[in-house]
Every structure is written in structure tokens, then in C-alpha cells.
C-alpha positions as CSV (number, residue, x, y, z in Angstrom):
1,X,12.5,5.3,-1.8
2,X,10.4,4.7,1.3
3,X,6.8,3.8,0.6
4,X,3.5,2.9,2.2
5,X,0.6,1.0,0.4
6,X,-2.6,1.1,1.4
7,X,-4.7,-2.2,1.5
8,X,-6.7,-1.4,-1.7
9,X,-4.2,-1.5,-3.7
10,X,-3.2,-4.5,-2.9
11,X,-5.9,-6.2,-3.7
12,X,-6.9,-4.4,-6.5
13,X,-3.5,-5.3,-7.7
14,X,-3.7,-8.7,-6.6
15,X,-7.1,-9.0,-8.8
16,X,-5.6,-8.1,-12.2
17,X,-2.0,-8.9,-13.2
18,X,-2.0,-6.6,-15.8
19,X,-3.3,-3.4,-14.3
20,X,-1.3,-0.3,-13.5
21,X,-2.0,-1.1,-9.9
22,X,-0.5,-4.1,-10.5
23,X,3.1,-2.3,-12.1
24,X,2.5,0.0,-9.3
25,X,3.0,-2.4,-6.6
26,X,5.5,-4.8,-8.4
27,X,7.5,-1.7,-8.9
28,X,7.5,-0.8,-5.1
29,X,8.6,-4.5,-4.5
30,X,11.5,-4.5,-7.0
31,X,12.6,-0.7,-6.1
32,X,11.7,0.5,-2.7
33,X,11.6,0.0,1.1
34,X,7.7,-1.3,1.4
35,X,6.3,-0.5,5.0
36,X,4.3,-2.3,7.1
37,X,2.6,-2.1,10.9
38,X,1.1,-5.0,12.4
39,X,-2.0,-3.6,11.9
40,X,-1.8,-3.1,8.3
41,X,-0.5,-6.4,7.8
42,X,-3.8,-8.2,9.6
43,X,-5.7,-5.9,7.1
44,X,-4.5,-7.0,4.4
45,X,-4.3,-10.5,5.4
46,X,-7.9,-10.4,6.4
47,X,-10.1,-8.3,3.6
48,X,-7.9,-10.0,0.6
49,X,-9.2,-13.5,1.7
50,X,-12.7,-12.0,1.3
51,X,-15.2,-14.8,-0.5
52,X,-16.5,-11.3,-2.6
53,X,-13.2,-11.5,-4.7
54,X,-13.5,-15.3,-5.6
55,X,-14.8,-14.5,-8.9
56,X,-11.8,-12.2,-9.6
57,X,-8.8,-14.2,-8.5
58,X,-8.7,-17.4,-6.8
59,X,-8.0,-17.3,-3.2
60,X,-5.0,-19.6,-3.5
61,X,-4.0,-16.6,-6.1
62,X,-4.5,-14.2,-3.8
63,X,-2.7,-16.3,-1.3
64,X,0.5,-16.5,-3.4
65,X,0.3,-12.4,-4.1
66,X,0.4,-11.7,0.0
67,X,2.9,-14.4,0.2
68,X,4.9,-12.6,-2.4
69,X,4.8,-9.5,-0.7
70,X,5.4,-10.9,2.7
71,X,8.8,-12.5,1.8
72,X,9.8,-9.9,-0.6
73,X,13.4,-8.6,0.5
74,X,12.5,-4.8,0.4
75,X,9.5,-5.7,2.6
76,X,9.8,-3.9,6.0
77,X,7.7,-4.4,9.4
78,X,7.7,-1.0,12.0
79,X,6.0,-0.3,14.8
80,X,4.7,3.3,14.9
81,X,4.7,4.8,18.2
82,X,2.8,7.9,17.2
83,X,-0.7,7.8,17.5
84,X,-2.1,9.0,14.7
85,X,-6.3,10.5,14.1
86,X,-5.9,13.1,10.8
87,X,-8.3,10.7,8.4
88,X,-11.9,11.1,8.6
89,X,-11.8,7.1,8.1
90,X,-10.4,5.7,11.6
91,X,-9.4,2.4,9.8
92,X,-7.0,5.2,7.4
93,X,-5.0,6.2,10.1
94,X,-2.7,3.2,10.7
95,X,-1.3,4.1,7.1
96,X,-0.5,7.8,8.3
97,X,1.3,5.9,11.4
98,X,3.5,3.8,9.4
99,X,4.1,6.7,6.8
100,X,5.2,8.9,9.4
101,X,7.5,6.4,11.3
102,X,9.2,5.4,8.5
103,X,9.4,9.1,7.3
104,X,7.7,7.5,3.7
105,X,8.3,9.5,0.7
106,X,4.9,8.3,-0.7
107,X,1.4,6.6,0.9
108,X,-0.4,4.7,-2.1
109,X,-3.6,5.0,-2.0
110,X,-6.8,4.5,-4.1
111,X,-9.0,6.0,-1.2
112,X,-10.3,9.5,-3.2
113,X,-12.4,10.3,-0.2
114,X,-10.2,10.1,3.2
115,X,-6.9,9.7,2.3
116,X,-6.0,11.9,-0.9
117,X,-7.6,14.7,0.1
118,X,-4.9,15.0,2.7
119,X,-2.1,15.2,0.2
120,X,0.7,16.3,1.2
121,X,0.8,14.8,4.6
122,X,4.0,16.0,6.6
123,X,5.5,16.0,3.3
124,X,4.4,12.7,3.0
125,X,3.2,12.4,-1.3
126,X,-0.2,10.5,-1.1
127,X,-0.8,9.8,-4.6
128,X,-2.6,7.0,-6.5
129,X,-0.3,4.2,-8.3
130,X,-0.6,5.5,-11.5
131,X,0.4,8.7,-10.4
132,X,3.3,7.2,-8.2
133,X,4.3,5.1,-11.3
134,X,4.7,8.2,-13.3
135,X,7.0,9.8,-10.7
136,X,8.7,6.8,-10.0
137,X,9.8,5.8,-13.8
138,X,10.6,9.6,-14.1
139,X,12.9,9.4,-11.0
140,X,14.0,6.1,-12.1
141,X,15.7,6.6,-15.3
């Protein structure tokens, strides 16, 4: 299973340990192919280290949860060469980019306003992770 996750998830799953983000995410790192761009990567790298989440999770917590993810076996780096501009939100459309050059089978996303509206996106599944982790446990067993 081919799967893109978008930068809040990440660090909404980096924040709580216990959350469904959290299974949602761990789940894609044990299971699937997780896709990355360049430019998702800095994105991550950059917003998680944000001084706003120090009274969540510790940076060197957050730290170790991007390390995690950047050494993680099923971790995979592309480079899209389609541009894409379907998202209302500009900073959205480098998740559509990898999506589509990987051919994902699902985006994760928590963003209600730009990118779930366009679900299904050339029959890419955009769903949130606790919808993914339904479908994934159902297509699991």
C-alpha cells in the first residue's frame, strides 16, 4: 500500500503517543510505502520544531519521532515532475504531487478545508487517519 501523509498528521501524531493519529502513522510505517518530496520533507522538518508545540512534546521528542520516520525502511523519497495547483491552499499541493507520482492509494490528511474536500483525487483516497485506520485494519486482516 502506497501512502502519502500530510504534515499535520505528523505532528499531531508526534504530540500524543496514544492517539489514533498516532496508530495511524505507526501503522503506515510498519505496513506501507510512506512517500516523500523534498519539499514535504523541509515541511515537516521545519513546522514540527515549532517552539508552539513545546508544551505538548519536547523538541528532542519531536526530534526522535522525524528521526523515526526518516530512517524507517518503508520510507520513500520521489521527486514529482508534475506540477501540481488543484488545492485552494498552495502549500497543499506538494502532497497531490507526491500522491500522484507515486500513484498513492491514499493522501492522509487532517486538512477538512483544502484537501478532503477533494476526495477522490485521481483515484487517489484522501481520508483522515482514523478513517484510513479503519480501511487499513479491514484490508489487513
Amino acid at each position: 500500500m502506497r501512502v502519502v501523509i500530510d504534515t499535520n498528521v505528523f505532528i499531531s501524531a508526534s504530540l500524543s503517543s496514544s492517539s489514533t493519529t498516532r496508530k495511524a502513522v505507526n501503522w503506515c510505517l510498519d505496513y506501507c510505502e510512506v512517500y516523500f518530496s523534498e519539499g514535504t520533507l523541509l515541511e515537516l522538518s521545519s513546522r514540527i520544531m515549532r517552539s508552539k508545540f513545546d508544551p505538548y512534546s519536547p523538541m528532542d521528542t519531536r526530534q526522535a519521532f522525524v528521526n523515526k520516520i526518516y530512517d524507517n525502511e518503508n520510507s520513500i523519497f520521489c521527486m514529482p515532475q508534475e506540477k501540481i495547483a488543484d488545492s485552494p491552499d498552495p502549500d497543499d499541493n506538494k502532497f497531490l504531487e507526491v500522491a500522484v507520482e507515486c500513484d498513492a492509494d491514499y493522501l492522509i490528511t487532517g486538512d477538512k478545508k483544502h484537501l478532503l474536500p477533494l476526495h477522490p483525487y485521481r483515484n487517489i483516497q484522501i481520508l483522515q487517519p482514523h478513517d484510513f485506520l479503519i480501511v487499513a485494519l479491514d484490508t489487513h486482516v
